[in-house]
N, CA, C and O atoms as CSV, one atom per row, in Angstrom:
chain,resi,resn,atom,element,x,y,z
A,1,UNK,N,N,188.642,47.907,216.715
A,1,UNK,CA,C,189.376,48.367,217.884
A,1,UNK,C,C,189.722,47.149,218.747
A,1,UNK,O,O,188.732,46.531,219.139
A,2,UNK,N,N,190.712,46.752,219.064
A,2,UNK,CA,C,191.374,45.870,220.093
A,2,UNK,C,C,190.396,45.790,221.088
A,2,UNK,O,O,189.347,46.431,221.030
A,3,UNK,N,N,190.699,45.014,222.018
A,3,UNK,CA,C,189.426,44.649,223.154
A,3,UNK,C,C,190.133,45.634,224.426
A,3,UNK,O,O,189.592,46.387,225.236
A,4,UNK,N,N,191.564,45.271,224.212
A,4,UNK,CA,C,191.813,46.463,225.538
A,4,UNK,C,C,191.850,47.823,225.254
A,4,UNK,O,O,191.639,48.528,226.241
A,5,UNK,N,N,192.068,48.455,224.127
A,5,UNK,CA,C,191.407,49.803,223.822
A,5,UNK,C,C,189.906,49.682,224.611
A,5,UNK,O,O,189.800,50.315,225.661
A,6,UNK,N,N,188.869,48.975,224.191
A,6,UNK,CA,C,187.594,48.971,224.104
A,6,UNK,C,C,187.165,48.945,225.784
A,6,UNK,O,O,186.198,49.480,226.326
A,7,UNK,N,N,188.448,47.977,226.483
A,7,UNK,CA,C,188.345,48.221,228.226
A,7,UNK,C,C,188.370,49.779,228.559
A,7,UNK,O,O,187.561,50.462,229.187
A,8,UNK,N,N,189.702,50.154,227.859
A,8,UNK,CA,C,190.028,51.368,228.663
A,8,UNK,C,C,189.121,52.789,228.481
A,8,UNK,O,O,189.149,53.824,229.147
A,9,UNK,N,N,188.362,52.437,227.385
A,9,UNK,CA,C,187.251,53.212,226.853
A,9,UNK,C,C,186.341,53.079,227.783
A,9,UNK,O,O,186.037,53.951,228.597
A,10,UNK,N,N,186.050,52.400,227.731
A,10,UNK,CA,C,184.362,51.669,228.303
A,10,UNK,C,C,184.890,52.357,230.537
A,10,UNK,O,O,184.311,53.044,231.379
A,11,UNK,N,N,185.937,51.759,230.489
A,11,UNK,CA,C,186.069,52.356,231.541
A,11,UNK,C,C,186.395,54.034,231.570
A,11,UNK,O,O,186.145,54.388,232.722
A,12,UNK,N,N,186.656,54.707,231.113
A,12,UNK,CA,C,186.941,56.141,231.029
A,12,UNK,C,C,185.323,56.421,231.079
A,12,UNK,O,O,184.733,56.704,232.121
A,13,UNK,N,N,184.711,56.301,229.819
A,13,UNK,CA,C,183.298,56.441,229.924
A,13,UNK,C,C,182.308,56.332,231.547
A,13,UNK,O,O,181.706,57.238,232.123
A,14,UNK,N,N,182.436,55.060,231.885
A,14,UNK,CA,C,182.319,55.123,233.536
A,14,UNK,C,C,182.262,56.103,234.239
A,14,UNK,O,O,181.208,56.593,234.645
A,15,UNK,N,N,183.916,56.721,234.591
A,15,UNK,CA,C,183.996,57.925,234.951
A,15,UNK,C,C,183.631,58.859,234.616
A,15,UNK,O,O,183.627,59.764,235.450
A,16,UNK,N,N,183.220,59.100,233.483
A,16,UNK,CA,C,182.488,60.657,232.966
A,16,UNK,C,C,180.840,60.298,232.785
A,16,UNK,O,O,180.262,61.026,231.978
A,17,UNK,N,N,180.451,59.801,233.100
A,17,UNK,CA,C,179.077,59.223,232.484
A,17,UNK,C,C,178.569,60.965,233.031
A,17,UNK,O,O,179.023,61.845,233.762
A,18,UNK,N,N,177.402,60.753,232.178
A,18,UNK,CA,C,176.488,62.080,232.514
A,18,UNK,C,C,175.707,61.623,233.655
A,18,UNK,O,O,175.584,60.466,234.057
A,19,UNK,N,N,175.128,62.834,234.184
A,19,UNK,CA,C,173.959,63.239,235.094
A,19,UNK,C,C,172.801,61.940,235.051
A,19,UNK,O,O,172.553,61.084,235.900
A,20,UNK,N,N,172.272,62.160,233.820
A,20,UNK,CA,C,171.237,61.373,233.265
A,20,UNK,C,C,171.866,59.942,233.828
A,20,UNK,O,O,171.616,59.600,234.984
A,21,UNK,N,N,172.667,59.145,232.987
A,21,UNK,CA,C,173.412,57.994,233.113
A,21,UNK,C,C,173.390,57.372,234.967
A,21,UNK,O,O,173.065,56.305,235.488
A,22,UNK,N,N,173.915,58.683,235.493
A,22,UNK,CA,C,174.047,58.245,236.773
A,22,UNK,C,C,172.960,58.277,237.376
A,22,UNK,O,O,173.214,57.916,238.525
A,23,UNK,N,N,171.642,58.548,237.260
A,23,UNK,CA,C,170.197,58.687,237.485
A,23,UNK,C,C,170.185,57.199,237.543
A,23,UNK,O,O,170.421,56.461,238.500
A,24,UNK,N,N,169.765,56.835,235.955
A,24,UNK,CA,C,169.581,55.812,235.477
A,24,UNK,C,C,170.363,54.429,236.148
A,24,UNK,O,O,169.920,53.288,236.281
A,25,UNK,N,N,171.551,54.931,236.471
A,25,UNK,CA,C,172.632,53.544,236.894
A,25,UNK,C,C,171.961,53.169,238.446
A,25,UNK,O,O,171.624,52.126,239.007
A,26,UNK,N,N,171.965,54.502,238.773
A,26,UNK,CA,C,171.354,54.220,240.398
A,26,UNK,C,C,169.776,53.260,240.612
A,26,UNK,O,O,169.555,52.501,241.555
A,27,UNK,N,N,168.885,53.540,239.529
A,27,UNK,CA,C,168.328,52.335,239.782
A,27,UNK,C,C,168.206,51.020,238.975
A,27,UNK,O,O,167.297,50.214,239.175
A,28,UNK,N,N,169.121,50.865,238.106
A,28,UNK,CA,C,169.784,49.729,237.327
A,28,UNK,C,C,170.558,48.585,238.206
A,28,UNK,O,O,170.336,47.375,238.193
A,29,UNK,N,N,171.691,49.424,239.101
A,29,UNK,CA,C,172.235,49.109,239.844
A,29,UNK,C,C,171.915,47.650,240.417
A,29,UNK,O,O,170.729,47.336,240.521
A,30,UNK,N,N,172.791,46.847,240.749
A,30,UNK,CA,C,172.434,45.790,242.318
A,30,UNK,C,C,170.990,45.051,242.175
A,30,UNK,O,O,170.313,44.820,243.177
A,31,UNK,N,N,170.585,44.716,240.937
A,31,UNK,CA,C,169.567,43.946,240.410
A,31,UNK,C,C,168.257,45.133,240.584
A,31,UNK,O,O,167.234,44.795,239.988
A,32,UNK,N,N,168.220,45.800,240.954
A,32,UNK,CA,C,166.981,46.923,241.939
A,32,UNK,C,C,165.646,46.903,240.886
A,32,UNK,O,O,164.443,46.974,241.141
A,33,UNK,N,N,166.400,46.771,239.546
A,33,UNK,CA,C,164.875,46.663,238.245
A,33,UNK,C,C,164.593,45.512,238.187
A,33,UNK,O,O,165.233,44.777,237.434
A,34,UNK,N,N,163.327,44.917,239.134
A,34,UNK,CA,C,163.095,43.748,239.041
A,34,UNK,C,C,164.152,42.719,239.006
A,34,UNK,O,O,163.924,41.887,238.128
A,35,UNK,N,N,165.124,42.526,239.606
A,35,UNK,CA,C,166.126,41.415,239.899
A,35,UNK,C,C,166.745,41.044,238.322
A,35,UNK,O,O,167.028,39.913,237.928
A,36,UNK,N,N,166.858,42.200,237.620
A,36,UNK,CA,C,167.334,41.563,236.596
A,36,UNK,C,C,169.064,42.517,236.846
A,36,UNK,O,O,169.193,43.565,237.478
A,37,UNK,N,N,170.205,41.722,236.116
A,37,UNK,CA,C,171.506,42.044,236.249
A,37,UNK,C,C,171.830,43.178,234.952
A,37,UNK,O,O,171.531,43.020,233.769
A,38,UNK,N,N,172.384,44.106,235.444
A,38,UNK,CA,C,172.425,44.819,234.133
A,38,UNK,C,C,173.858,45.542,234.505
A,38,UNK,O,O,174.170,45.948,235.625
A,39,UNK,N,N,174.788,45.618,233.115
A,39,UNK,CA,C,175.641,46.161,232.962
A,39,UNK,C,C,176.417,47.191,232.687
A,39,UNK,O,O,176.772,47.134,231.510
A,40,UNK,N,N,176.901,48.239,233.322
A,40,UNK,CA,C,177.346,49.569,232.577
A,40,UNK,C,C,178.409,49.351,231.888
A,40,UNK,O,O,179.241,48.494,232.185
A,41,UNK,N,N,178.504,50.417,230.508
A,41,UNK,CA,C,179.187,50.669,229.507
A,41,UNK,C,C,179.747,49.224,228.961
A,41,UNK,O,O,180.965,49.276,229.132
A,42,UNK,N,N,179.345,47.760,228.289
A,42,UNK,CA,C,179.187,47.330,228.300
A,42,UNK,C,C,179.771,46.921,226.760
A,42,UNK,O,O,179.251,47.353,225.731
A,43,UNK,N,N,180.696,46.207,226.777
A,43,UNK,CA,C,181.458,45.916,225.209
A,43,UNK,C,C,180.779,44.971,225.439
A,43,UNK,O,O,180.601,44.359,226.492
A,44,UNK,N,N,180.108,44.733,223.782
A,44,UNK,CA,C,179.044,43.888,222.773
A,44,UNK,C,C,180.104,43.126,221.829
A,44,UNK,O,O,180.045,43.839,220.828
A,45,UNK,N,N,180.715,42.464,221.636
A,45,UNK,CA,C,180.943,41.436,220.583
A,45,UNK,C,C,182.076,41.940,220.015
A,45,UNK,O,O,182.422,41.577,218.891
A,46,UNK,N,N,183.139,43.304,221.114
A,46,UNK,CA,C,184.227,43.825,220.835
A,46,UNK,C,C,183.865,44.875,219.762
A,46,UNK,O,O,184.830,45.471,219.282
A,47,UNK,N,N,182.498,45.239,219.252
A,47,UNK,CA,C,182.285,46.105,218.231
A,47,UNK,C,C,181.419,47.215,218.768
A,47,UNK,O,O,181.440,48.243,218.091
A,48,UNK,N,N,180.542,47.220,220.018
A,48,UNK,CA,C,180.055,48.407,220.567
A,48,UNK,C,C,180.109,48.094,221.893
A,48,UNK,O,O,179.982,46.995,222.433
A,49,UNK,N,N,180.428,49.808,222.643
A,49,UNK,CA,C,180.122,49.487,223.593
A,49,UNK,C,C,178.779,50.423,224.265
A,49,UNK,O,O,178.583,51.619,224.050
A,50,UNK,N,N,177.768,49.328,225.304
A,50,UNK,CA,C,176.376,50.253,225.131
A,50,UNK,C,C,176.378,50.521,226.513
A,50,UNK,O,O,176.870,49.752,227.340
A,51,UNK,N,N,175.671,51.928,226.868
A,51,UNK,CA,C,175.199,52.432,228.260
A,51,UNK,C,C,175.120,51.392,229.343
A,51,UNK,O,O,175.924,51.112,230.232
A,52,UNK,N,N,173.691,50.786,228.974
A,52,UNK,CA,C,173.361,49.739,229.738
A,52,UNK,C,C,172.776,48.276,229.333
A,52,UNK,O,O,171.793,48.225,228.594
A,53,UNK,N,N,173.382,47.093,229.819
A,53,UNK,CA,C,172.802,45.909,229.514
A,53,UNK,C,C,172.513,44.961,230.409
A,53,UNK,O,O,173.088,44.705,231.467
A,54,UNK,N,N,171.377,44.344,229.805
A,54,UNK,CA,C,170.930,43.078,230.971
A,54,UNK,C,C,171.212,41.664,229.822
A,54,UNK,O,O,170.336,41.394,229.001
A,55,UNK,N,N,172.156,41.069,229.871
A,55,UNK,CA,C,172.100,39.989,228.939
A,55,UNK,C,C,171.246,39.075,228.890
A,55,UNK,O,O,170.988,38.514,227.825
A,56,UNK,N,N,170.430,38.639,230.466
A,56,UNK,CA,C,169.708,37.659,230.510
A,56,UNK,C,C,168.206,37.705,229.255
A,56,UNK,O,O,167.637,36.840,228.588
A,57,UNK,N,N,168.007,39.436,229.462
A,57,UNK,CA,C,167.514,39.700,228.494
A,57,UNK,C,C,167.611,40.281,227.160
A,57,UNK,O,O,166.649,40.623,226.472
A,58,UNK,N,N,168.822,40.366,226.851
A,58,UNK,CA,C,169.196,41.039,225.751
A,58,UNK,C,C,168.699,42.040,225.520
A,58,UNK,O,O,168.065,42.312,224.501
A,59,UNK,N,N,169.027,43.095,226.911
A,59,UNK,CA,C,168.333,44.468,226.627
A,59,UNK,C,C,168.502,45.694,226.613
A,59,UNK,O,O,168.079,46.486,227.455
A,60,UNK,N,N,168.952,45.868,225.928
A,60,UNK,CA,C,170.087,47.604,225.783
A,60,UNK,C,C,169.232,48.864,225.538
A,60,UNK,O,O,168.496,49.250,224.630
A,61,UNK,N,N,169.735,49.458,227.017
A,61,UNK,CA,C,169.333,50.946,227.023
A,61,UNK,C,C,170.192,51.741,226.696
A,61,UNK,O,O,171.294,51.432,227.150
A,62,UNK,N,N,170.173,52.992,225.870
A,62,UNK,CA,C,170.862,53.670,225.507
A,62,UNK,C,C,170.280,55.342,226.289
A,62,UNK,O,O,169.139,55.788,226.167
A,63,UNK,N,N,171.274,55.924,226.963
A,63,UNK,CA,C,170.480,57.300,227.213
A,63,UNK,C,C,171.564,58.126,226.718
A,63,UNK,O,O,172.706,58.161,227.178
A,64,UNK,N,N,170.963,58.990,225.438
A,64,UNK,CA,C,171.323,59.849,224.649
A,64,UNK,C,C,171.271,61.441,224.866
A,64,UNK,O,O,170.367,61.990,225.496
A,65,UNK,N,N,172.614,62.281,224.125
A,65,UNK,CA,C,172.062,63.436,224.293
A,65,UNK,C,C,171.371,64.044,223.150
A,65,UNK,O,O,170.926,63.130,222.455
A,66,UNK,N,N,171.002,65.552,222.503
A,66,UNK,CA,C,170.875,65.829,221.507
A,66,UNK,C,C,171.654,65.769,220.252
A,66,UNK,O,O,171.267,66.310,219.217
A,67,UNK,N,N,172.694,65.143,220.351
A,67,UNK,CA,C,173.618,64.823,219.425
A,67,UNK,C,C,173.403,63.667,218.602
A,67,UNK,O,O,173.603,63.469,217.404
A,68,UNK,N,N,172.976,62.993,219.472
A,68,UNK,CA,C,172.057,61.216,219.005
A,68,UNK,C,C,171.048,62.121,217.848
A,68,UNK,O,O,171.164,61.505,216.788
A,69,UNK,N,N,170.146,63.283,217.645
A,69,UNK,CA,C,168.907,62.917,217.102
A,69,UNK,C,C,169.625,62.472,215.800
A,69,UNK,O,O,170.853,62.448,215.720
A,70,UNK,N,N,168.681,62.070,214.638
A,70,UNK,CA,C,168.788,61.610,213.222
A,70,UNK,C,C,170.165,60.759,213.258
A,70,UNK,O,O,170.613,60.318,212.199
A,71,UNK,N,N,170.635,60.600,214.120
A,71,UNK,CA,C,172.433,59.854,214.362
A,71,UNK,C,C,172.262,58.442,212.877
A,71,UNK,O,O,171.616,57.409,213.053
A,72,UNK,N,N,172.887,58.727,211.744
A,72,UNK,CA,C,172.914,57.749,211.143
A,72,UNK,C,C,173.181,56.633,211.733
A,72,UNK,O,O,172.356,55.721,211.770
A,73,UNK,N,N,174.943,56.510,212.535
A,73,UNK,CA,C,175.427,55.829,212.964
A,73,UNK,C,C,174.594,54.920,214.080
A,73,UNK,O,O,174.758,53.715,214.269
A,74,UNK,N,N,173.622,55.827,214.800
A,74,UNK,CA,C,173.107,54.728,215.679
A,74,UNK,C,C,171.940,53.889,214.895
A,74,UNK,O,O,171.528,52.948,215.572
A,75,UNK,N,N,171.422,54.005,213.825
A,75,UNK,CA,C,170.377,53.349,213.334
A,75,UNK,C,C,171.435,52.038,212.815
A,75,UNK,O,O,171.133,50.860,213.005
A,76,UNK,N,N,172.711,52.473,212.135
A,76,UNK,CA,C,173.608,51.404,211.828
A,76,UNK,C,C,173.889,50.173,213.259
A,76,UNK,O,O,174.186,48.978,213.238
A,77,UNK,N,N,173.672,50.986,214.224
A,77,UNK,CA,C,174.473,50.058,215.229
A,77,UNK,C,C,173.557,49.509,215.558
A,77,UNK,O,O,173.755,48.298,215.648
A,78,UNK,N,N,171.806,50.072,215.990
A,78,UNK,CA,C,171.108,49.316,216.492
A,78,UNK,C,C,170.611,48.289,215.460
A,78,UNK,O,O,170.229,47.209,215.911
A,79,UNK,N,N,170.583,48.427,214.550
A,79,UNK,CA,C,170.419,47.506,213.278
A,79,UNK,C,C,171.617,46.199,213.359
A,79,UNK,O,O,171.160,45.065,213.209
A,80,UNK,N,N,172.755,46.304,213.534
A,80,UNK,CA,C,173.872,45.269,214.142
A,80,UNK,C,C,172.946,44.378,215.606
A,80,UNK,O,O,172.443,43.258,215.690
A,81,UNK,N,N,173.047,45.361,216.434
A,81,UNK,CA,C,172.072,44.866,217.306
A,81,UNK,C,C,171.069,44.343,217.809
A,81,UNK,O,O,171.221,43.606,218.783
A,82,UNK,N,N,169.935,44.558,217.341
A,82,UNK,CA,C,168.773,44.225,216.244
A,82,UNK,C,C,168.737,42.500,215.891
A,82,UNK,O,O,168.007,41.638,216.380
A,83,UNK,N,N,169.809,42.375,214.862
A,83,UNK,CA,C,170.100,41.100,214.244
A,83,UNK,C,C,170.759,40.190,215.277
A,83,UNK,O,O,170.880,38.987,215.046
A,84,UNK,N,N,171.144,40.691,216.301
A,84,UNK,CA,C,171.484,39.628,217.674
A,84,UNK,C,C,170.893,39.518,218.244
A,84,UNK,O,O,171.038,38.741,219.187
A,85,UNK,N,N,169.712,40.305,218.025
A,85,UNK,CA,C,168.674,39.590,218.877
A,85,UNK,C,C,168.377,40.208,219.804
A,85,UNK,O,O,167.501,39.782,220.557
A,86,UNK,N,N,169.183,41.724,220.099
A,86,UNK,CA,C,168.612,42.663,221.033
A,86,UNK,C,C,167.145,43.613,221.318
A,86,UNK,O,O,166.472,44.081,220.400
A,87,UNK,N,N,166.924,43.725,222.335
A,87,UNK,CA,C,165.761,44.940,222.188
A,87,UNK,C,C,166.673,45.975,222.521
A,87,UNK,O,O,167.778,45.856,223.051
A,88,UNK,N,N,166.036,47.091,222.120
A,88,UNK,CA,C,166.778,48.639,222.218
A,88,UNK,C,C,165.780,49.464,222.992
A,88,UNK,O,O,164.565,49.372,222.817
A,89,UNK,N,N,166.316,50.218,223.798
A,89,UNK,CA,C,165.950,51.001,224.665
A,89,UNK,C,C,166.656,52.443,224.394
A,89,UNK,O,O,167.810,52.453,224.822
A,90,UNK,N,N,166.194,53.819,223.709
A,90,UNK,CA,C,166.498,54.846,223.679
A,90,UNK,C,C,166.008,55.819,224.647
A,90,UNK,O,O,164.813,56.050,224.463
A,91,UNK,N,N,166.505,56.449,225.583
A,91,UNK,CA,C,166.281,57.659,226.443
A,91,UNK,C,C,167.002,58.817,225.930
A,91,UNK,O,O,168.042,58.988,225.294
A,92,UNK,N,N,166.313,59.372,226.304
A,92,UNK,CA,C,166.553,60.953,226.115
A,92,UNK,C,C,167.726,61.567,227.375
A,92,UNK,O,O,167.685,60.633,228.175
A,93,UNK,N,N,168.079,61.935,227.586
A,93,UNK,CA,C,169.018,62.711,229.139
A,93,UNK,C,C,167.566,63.357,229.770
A,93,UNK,O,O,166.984,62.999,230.794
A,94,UNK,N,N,167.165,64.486,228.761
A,94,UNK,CA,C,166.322,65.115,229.427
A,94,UNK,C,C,165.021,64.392,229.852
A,94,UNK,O,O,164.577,64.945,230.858
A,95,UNK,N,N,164.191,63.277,229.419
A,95,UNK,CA,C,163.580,62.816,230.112
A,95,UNK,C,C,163.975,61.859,231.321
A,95,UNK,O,O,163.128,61.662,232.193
A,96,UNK,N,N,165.051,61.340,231.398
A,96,UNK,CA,C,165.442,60.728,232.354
A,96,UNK,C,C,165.501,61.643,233.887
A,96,UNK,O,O,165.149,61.289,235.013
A,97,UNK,N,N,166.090,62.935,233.413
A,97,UNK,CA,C,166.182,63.893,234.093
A,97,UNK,C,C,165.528,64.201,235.216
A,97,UNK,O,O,165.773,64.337,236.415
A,98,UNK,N,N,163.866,64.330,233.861
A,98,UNK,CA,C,162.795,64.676,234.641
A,98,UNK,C,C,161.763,64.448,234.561
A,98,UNK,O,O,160.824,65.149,234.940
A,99,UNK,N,N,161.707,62.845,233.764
A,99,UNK,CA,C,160.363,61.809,234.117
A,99,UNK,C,C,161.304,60.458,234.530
A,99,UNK,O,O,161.337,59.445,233.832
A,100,UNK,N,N,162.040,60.625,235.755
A,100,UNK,CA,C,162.604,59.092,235.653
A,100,UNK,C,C,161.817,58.191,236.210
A,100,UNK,O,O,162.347,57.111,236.467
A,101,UNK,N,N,160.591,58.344,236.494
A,101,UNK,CA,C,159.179,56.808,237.148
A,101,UNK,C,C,159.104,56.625,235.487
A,101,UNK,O,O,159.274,55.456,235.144
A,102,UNK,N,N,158.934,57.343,234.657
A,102,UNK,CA,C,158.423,56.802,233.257
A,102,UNK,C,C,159.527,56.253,232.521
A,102,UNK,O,O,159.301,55.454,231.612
A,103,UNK,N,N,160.451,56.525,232.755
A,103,UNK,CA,C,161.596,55.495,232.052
A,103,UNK,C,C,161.981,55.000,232.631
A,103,UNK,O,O,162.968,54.646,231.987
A,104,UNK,N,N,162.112,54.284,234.102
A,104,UNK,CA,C,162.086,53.114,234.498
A,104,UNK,C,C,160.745,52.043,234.205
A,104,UNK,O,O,160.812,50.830,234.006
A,105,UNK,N,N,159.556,52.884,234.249
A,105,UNK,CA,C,158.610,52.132,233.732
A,105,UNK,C,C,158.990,51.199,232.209
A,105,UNK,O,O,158.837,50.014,231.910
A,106,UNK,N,N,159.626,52.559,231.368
A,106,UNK,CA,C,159.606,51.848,230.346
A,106,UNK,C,C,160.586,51.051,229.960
A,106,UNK,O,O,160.616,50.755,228.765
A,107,UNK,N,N,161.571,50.538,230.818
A,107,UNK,CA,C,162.176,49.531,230.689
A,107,UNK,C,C,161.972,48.425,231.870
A,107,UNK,O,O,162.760,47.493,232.033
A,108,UNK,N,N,160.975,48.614,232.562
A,108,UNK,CA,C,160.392,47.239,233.061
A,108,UNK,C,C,159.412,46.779,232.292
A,108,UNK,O,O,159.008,45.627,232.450
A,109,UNK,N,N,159.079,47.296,231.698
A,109,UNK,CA,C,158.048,47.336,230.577
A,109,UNK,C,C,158.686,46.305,229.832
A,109,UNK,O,O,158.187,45.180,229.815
A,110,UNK,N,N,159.610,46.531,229.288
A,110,UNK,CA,C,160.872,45.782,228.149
A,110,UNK,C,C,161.358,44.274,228.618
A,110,UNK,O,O,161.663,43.353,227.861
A,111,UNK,N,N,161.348,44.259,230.424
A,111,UNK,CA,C,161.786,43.312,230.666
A,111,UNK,C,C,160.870,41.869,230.987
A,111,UNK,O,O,161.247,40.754,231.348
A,112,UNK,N,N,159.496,42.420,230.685
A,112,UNK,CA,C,158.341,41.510,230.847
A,112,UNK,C,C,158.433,40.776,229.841
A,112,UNK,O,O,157.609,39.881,229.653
């Protein structure tokens, strides 16, 4: 996909992000997780684009719905990912929902 397809995506996405997403962004946001910079919807190497990233740490959260479970495709992508050297971060919607101290935990957790 072209890189400006991949803008206008990544930005559409923005605007629709889910519930969960916008949980999550709000304390991602403005360094707020431990002063680290993290990015929404976030084109990777023009070949994915992910929820959330902190490059300093190469650390991609993904918050998924039930459509993700067994997702071939994402074991393909995080496996791409993976080999660059990323850590992966999978959330659920519904736990974000309604354990979000434990999944912010668990991505400060990630960033130690």
């Amino acid at each position: 996909m072209p890189h400006k397809v991949f803008i206008t995506y990544a930005r559409k996405l923005r605007r629709n992000s889910t519930d969960a997403e916008k949980r999550i962004w709000h304390f991602l946001r403005n360094r707020r997780c431990g002063g680290h910079r993290f990015f929404r919807q976030y084109i990777f190497d023009d070949t994915y684009i992910l929820d959330f990233y902190c490059a300093e740490k190469k650390l991609v959260v993904e918050v998924d719905g039930g459509q993700h479970s067994g997702c071939v495709s994402d074991k393909v992508r995080d496996s791409y990912l993976t080999r660059r050297g990323c850590k992966i971060i999978r959330l659920w919607n519904n736990d974000v929902l309604t354990n979000t101290p434990g999944c912010l935990e668990t991505i400060s957790d990630m960033l130690k």
